[in-house]
mmCIF file of the N, C-alpha and C atoms, coordinates in Angstrom:
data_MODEL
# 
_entry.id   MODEL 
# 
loop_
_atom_site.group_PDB 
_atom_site.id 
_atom_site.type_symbol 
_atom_site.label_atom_id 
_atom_site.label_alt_id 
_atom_site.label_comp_id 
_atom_site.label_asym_id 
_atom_site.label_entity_id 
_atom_site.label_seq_id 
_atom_site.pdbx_PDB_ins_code 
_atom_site.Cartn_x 
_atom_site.Cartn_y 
_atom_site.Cartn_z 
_atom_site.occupancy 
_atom_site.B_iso_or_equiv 
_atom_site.pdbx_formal_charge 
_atom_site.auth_seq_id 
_atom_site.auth_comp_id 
_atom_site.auth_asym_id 
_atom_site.auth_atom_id 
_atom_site.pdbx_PDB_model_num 
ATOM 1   N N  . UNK A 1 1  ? -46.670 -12.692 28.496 1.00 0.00 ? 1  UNK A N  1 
ATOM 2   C CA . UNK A 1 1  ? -46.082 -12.279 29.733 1.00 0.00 ? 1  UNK A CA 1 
ATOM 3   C C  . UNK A 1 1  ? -47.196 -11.748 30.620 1.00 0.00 ? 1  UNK A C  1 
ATOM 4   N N  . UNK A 1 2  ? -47.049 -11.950 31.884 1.00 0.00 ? 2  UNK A N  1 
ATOM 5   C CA . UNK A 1 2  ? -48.005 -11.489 32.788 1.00 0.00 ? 2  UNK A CA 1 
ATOM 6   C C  . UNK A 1 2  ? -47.384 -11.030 33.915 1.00 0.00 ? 2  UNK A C  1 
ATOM 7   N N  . UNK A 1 3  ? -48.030 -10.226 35.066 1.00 0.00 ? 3  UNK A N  1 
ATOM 8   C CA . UNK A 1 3  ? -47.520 -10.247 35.919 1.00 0.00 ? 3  UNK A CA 1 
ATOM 9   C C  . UNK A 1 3  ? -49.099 -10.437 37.240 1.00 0.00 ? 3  UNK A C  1 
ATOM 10  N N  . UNK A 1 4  ? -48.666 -11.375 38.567 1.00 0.00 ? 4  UNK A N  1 
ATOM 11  C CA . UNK A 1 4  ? -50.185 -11.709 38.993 1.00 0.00 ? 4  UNK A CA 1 
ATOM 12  C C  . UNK A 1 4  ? -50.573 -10.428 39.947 1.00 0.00 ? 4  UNK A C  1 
ATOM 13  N N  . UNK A 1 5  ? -51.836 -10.285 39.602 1.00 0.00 ? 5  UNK A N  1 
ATOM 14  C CA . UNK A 1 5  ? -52.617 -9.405  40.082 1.00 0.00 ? 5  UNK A CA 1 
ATOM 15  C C  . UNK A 1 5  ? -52.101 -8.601  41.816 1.00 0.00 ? 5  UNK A C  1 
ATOM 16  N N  . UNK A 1 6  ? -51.198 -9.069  42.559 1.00 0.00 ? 6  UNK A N  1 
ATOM 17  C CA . UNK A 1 6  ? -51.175 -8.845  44.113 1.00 0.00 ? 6  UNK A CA 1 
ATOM 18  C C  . UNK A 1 6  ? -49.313 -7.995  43.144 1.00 0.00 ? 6  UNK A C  1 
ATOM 19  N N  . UNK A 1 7  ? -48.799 -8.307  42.684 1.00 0.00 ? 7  UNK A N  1 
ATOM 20  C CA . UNK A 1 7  ? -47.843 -7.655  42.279 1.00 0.00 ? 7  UNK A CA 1 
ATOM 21  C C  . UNK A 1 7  ? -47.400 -6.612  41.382 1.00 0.00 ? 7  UNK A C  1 
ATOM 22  N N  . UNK A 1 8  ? -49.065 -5.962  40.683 1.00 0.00 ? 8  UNK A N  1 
ATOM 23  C CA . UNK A 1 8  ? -49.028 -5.521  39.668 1.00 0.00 ? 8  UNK A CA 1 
ATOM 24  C C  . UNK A 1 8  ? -48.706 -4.157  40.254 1.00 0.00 ? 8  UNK A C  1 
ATOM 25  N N  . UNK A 1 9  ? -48.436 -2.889  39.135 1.00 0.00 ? 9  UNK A N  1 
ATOM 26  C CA . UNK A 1 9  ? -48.069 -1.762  40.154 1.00 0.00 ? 9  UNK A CA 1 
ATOM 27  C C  . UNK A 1 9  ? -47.259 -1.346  40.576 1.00 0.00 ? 9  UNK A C  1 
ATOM 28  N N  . UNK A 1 10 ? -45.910 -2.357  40.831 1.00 0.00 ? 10 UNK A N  1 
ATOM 29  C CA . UNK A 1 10 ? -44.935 -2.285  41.302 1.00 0.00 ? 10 UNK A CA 1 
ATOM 30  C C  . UNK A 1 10 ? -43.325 -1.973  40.411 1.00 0.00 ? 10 UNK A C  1 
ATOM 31  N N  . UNK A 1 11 ? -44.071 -2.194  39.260 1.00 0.00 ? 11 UNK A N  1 
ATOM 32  C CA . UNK A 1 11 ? -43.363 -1.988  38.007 1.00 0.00 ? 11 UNK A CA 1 
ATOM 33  C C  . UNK A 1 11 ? -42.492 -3.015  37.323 1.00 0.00 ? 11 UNK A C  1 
ATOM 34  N N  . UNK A 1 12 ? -43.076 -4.118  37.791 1.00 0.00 ? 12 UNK A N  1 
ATOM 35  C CA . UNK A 1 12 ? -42.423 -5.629  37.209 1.00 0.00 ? 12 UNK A CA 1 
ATOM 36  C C  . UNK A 1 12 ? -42.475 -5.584  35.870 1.00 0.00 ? 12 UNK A C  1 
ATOM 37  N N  . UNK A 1 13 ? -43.647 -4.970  35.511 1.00 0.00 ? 13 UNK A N  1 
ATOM 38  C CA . UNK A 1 13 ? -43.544 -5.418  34.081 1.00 0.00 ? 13 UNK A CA 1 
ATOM 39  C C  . UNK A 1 13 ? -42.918 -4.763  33.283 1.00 0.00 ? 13 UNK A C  1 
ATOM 40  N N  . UNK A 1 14 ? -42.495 -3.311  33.576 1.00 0.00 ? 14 UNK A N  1 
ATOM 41  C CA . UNK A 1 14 ? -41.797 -2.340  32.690 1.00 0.00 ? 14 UNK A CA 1 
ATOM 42  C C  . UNK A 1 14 ? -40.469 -2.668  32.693 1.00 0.00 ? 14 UNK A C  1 
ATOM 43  N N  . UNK A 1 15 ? -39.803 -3.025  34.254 1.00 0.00 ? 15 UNK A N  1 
ATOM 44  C CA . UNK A 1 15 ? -38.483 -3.912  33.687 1.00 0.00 ? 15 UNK A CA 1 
ATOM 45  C C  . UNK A 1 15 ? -38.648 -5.010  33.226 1.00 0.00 ? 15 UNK A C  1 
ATOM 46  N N  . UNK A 1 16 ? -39.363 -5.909  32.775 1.00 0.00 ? 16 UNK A N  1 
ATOM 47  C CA . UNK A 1 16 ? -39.820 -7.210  31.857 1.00 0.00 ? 16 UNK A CA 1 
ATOM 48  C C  . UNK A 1 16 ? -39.834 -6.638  30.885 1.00 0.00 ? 16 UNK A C  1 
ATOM 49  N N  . UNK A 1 17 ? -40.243 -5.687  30.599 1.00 0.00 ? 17 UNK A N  1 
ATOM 50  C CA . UNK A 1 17 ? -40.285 -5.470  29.429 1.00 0.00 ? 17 UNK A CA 1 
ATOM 51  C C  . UNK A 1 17 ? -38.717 -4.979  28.367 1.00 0.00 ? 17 UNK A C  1 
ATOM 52  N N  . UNK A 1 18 ? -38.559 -3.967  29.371 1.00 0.00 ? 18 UNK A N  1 
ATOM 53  C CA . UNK A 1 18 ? -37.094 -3.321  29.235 1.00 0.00 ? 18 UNK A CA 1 
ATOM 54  C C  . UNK A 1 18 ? -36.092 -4.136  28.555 1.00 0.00 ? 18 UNK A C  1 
ATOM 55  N N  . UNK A 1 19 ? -35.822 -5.572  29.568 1.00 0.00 ? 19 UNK A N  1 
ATOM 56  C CA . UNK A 1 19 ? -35.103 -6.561  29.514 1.00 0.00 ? 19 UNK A CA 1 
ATOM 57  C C  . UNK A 1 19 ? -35.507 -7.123  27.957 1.00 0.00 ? 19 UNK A C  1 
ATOM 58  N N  . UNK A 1 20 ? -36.593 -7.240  27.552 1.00 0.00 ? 20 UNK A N  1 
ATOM 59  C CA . UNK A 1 20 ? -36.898 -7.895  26.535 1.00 0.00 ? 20 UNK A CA 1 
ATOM 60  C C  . UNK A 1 20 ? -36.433 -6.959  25.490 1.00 0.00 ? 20 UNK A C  1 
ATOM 61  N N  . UNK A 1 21 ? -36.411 -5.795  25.706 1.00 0.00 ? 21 UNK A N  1 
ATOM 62  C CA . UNK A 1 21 ? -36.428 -4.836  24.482 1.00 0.00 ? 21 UNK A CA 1 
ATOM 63  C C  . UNK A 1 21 ? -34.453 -4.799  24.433 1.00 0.00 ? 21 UNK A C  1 
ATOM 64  N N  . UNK A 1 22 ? -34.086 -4.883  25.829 1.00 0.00 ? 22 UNK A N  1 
ATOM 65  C CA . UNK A 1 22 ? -32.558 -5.205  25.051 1.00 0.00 ? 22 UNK A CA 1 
ATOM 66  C C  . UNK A 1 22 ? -32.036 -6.144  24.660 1.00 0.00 ? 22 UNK A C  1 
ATOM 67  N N  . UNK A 1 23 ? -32.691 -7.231  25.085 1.00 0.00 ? 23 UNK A N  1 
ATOM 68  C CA . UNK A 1 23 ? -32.566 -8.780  24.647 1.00 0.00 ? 23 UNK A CA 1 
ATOM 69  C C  . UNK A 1 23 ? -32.527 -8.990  23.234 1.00 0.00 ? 23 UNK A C  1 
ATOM 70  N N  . UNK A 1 24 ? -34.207 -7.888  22.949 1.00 0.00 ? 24 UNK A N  1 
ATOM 71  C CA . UNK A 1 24 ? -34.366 -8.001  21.188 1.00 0.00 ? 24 UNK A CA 1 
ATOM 72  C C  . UNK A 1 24 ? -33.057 -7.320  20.184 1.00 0.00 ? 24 UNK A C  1 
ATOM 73  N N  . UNK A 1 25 ? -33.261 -6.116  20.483 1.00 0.00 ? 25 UNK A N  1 
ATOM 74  C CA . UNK A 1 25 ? -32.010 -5.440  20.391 1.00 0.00 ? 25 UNK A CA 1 
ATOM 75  C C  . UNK A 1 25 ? -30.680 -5.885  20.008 1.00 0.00 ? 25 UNK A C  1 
ATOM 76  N N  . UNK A 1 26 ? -29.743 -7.178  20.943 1.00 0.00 ? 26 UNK A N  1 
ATOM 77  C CA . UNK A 1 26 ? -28.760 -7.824  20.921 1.00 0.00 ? 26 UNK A CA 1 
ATOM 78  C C  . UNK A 1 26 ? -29.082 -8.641  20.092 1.00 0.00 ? 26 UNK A C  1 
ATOM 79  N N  . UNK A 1 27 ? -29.900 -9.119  20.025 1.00 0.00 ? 27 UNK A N  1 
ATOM 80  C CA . UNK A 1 27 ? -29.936 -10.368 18.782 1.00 0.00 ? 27 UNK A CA 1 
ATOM 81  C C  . UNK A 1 27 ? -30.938 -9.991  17.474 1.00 0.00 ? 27 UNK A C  1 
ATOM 82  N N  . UNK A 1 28 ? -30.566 -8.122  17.334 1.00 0.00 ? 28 UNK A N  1 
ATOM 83  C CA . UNK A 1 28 ? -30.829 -7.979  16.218 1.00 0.00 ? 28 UNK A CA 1 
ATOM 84  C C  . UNK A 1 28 ? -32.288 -8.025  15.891 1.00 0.00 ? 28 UNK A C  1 
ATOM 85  N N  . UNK A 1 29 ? -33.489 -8.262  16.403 1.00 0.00 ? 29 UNK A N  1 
ATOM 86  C CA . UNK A 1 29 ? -34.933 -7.930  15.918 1.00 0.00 ? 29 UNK A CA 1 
ATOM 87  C C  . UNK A 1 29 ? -35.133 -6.340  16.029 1.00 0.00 ? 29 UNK A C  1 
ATOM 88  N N  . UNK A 1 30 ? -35.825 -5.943  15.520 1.00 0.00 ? 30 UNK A N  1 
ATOM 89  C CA . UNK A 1 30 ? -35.963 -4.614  15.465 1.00 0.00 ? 30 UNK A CA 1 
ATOM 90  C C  . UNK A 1 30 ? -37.662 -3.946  15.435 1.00 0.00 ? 30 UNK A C  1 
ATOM 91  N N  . UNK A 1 31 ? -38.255 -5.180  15.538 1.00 0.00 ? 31 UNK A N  1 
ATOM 92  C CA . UNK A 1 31 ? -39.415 -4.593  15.325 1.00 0.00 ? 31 UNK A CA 1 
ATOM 93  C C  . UNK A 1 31 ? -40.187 -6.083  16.466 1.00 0.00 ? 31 UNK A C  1 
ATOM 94  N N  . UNK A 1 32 ? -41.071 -5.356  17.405 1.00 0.00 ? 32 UNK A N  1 
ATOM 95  C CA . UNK A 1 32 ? -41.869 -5.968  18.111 1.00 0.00 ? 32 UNK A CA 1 
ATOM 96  C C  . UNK A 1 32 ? -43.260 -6.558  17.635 1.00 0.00 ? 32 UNK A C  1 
ATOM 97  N N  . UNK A 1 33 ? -44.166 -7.440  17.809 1.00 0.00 ? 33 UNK A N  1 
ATOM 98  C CA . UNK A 1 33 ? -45.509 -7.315  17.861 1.00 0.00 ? 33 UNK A CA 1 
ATOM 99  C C  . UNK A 1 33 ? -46.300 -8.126  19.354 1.00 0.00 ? 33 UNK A C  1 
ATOM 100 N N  . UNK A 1 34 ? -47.288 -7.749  19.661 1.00 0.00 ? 34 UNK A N  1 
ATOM 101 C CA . UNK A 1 34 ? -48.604 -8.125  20.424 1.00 0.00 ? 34 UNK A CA 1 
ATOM 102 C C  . UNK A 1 34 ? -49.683 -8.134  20.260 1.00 0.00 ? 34 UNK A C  1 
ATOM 103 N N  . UNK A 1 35 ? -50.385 -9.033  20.787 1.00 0.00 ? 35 UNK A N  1 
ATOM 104 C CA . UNK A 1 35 ? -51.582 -8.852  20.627 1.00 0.00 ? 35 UNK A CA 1 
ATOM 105 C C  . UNK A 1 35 ? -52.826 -9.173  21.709 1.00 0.00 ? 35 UNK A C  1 
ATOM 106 N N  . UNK A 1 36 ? -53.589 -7.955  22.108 1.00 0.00 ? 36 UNK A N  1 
ATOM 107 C CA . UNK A 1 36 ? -54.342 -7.892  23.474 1.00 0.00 ? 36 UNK A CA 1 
ATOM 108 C C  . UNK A 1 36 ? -56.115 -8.235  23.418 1.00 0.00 ? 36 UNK A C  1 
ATOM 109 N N  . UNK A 1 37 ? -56.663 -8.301  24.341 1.00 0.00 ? 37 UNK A N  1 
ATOM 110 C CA . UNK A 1 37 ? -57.312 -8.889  23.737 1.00 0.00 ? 37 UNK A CA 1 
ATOM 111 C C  . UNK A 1 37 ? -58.780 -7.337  24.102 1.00 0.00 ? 37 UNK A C  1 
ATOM 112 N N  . UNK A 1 38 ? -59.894 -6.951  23.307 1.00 0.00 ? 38 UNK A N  1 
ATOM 113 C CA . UNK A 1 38 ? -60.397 -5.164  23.445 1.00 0.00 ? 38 UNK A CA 1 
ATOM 114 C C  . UNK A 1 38 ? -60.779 -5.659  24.612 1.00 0.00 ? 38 UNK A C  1 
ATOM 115 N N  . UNK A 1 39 ? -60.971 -4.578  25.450 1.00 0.00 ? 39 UNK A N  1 
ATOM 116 C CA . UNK A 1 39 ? -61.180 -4.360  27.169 1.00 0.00 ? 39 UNK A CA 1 
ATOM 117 C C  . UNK A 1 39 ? -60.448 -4.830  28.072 1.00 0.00 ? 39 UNK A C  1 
ATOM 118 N N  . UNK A 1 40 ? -59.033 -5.065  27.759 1.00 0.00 ? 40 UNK A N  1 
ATOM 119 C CA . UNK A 1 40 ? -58.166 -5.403  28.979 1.00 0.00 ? 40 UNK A CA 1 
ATOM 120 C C  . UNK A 1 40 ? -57.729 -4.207  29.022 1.00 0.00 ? 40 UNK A C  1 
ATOM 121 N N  . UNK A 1 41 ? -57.810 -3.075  28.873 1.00 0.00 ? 41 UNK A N  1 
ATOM 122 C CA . UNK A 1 41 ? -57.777 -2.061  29.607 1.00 0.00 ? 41 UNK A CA 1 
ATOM 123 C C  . UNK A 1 41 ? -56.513 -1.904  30.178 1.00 0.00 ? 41 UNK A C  1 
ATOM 124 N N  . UNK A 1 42 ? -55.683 -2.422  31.374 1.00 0.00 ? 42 UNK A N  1 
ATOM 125 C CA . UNK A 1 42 ? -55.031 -2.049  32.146 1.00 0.00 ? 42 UNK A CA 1 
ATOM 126 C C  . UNK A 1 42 ? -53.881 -2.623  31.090 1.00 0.00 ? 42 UNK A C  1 
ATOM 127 N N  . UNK A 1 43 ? -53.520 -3.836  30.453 1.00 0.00 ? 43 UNK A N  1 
ATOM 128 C CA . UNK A 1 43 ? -52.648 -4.475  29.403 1.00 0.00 ? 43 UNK A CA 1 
ATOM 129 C C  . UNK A 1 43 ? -52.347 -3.371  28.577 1.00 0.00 ? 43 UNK A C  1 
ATOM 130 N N  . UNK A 1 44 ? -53.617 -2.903  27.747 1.00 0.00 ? 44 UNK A N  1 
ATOM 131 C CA . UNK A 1 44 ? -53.538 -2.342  27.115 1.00 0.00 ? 44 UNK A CA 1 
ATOM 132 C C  . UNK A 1 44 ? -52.480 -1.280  26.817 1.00 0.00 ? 44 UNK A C  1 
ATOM 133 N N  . UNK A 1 45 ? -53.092 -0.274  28.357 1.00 0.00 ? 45 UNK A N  1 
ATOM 134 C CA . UNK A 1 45 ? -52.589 0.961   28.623 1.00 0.00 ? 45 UNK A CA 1 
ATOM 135 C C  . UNK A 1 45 ? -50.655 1.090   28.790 1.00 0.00 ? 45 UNK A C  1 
ATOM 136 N N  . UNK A 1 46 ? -50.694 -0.291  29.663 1.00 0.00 ? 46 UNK A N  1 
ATOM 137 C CA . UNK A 1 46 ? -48.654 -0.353  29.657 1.00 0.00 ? 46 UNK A CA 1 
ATOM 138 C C  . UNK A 1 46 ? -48.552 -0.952  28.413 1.00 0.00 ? 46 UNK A C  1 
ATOM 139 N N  . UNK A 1 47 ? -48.694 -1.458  27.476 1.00 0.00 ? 47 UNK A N  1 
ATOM 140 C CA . UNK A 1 47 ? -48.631 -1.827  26.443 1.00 0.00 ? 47 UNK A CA 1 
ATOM 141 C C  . UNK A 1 47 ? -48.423 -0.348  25.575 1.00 0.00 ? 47 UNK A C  1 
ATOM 142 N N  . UNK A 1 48 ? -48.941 0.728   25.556 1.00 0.00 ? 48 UNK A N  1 
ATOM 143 C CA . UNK A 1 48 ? -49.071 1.475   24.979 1.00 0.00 ? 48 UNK A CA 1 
ATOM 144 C C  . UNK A 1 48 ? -48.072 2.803   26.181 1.00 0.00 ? 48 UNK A C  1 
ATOM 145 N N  . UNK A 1 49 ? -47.604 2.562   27.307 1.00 0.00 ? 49 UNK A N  1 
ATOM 146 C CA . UNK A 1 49 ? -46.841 2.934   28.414 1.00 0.00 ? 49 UNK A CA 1 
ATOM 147 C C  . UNK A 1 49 ? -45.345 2.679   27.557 1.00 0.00 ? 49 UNK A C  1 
ATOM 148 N N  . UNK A 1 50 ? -45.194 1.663   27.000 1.00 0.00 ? 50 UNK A N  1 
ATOM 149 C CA . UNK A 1 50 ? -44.476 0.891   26.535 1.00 0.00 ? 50 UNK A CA 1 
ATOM 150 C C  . UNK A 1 50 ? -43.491 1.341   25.330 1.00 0.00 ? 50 UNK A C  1 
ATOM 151 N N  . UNK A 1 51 ? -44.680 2.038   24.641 1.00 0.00 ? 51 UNK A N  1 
ATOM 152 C CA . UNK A 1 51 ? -44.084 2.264   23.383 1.00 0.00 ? 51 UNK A CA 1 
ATOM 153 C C  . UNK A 1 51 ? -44.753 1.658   22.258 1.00 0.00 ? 51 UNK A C  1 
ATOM 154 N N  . UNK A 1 52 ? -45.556 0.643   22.184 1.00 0.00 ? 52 UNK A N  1 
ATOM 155 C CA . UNK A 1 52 ? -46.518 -0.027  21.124 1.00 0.00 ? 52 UNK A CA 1 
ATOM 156 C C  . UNK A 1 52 ? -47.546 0.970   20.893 1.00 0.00 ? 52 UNK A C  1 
ATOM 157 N N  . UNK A 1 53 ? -47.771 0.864   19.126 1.00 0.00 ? 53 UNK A N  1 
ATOM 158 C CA . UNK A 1 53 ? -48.611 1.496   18.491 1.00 0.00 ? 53 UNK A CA 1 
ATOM 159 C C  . UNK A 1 53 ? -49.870 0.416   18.367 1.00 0.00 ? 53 UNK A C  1 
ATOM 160 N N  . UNK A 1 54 ? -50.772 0.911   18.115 1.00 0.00 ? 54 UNK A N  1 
ATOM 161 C CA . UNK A 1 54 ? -51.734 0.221   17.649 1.00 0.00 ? 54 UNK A CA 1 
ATOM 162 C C  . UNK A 1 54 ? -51.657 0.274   16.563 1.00 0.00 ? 54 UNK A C  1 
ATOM 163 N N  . UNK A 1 55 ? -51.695 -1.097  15.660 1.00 0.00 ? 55 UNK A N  1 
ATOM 164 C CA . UNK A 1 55 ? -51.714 -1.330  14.416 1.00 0.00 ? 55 UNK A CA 1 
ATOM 165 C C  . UNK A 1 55 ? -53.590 -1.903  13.785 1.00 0.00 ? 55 UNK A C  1 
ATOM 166 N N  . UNK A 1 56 ? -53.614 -2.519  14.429 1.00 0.00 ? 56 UNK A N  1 
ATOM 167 C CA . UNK A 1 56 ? -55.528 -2.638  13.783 1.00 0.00 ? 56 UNK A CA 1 
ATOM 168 C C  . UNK A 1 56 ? -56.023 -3.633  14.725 1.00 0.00 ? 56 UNK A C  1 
ATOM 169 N N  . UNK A 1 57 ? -56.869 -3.654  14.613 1.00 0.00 ? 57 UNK A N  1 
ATOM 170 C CA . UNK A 1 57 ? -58.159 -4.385  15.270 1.00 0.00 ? 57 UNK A CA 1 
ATOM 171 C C  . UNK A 1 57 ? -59.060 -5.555  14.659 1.00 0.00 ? 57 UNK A C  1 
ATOM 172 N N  . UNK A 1 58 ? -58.450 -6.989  14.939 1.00 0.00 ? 58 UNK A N  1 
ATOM 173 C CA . UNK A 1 58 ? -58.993 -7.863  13.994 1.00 0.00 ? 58 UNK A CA 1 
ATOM 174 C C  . UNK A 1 58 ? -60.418 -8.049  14.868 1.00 0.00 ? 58 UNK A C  1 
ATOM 175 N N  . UNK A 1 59 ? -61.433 -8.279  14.482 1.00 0.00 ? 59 UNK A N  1 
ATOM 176 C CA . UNK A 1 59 ? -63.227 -8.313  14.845 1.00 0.00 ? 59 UNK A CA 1 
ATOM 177 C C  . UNK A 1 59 ? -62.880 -10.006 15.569 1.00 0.00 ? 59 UNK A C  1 
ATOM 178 N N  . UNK A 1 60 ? -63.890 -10.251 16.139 1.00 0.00 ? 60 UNK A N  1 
ATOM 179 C CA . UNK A 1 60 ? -64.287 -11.386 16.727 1.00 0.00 ? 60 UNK A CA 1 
ATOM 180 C C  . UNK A 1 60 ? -63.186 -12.582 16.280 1.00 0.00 ? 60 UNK A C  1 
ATOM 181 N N  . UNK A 1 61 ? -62.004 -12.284 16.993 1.00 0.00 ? 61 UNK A N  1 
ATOM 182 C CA . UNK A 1 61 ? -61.264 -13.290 16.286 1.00 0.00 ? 61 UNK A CA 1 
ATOM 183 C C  . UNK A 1 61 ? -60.471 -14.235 17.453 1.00 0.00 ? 61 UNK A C  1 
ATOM 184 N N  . UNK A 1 62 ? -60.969 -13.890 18.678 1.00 0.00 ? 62 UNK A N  1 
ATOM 185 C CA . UNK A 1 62 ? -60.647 -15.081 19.831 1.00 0.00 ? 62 UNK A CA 1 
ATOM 186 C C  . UNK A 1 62 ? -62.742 -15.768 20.456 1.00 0.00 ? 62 UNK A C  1 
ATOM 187 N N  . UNK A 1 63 ? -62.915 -16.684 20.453 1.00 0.00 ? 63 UNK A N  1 
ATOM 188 C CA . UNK A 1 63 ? -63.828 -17.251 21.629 1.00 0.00 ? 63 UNK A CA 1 
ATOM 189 C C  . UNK A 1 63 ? -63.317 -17.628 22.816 1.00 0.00 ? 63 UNK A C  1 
ATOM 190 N N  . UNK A 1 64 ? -63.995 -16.461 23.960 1.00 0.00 ? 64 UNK A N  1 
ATOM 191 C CA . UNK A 1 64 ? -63.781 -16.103 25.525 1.00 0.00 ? 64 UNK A CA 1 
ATOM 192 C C  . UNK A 1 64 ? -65.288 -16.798 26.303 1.00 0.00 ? 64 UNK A C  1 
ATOM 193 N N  . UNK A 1 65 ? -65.175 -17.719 26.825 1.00 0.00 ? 65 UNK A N  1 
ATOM 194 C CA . UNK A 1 65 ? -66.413 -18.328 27.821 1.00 0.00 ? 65 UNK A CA 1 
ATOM 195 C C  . UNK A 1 65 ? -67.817 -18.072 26.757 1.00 0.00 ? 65 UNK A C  1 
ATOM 196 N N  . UNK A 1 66 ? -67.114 -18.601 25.763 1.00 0.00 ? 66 UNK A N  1 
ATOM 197 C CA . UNK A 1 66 ? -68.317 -18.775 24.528 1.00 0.00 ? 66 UNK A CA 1 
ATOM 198 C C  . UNK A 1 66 ? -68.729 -17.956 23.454 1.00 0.00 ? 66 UNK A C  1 
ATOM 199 N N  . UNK A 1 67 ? -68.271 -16.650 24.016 1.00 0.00 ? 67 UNK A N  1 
ATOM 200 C CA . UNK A 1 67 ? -68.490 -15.167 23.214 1.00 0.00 ? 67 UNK A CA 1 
ATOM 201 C C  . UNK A 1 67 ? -67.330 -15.418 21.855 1.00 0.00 ? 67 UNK A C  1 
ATOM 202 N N  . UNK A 1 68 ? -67.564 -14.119 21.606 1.00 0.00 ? 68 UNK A N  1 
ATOM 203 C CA . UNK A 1 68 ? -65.982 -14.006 20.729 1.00 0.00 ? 68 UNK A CA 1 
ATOM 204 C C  . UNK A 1 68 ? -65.579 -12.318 20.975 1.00 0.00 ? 68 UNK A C  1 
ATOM 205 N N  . UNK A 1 69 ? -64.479 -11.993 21.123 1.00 0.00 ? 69 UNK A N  1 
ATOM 206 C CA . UNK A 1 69 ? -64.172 -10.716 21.834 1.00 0.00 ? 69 UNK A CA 1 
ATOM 207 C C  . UNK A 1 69 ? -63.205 -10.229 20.146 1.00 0.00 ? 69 UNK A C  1 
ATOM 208 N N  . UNK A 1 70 ? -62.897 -8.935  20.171 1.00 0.00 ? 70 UNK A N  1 
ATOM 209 C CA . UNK A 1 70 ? -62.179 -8.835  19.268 1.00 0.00 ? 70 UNK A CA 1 
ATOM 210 C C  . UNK A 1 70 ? -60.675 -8.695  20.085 1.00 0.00 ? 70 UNK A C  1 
ATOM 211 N N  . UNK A 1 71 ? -59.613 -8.338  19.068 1.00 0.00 ? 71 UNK A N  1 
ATOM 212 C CA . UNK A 1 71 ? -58.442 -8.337  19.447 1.00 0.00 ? 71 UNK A CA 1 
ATOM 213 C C  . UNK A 1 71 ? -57.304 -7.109  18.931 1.00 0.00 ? 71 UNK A C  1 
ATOM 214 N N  . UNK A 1 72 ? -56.835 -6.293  19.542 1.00 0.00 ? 72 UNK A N  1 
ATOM 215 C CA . UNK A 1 72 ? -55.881 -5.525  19.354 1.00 0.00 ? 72 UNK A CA 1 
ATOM 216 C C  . UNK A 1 72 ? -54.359 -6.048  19.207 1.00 0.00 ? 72 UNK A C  1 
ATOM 217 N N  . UNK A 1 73 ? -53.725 -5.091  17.609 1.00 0.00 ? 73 UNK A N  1 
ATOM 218 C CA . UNK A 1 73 ? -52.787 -5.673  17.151 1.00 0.00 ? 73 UNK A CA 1 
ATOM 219 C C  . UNK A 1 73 ? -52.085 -4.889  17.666 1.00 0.00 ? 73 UNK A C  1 
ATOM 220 N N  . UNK A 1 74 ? -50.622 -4.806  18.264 1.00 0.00 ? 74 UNK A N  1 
ATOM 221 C CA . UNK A 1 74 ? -49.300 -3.355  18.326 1.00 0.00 ? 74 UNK A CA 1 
ATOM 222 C C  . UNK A 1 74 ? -48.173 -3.841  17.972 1.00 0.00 ? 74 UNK A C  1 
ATOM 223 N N  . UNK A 1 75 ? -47.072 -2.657  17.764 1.00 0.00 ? 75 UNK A N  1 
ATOM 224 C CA . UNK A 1 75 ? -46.171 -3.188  17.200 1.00 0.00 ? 75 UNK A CA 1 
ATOM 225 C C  . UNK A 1 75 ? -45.331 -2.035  17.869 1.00 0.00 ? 75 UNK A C  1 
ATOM 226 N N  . UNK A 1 76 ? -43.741 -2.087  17.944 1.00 0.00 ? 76 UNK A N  1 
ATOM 227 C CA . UNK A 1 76 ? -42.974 -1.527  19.098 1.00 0.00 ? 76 UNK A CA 1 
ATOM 228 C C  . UNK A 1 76 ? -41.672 -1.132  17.494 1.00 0.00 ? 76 UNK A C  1 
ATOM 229 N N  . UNK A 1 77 ? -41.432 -0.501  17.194 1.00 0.00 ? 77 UNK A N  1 
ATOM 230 C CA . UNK A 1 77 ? -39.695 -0.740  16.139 1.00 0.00 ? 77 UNK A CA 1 
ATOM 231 C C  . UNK A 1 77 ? -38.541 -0.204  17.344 1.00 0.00 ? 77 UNK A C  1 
ATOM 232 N N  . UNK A 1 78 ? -38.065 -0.994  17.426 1.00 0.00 ? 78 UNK A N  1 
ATOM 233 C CA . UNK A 1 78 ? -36.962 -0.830  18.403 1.00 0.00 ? 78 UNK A CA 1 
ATOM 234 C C  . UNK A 1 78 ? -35.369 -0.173  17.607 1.00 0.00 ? 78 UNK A C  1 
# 
């Protein structure tokens, strides 16, 4: 899920999110996961705005414009 950069702020994503969390809810999941990718920073932070814990940190496990970045795991129990 994203929301584009000229709209961010506005709080699109917290009702996106909301919606999803009663969506999950109704059809019974109870436990969330994501995964961000280290230094998105702003993801991060509503991600964790959100209600997601950080669960661990897998090492160099995406290649980004050649690099390899690591990646943050979270998880939400609804």
């Amino acid at each position: 899920m994203g929301v584009l950069e000229d709209y961010q702020g506005q709080g699109i994503a917290t009702k996106l999110f909301n919606k999803a969390f009663e969506w999950a809810k109704e059809v019974g999941i109870s436990r969330l996961g994501l995964t961000v990718m280290k230094g998105n920073d702003k993801a991060f932070n509503l991600y964790r705005k959100m209600g997601f814990v950080l669960e661990g940190e897998r090492v160099q496990s995406l290649r980004v414009g050649g690099e390899f970045v690591n990646e943050y795991y979270l998880y939400k129990l609804l």
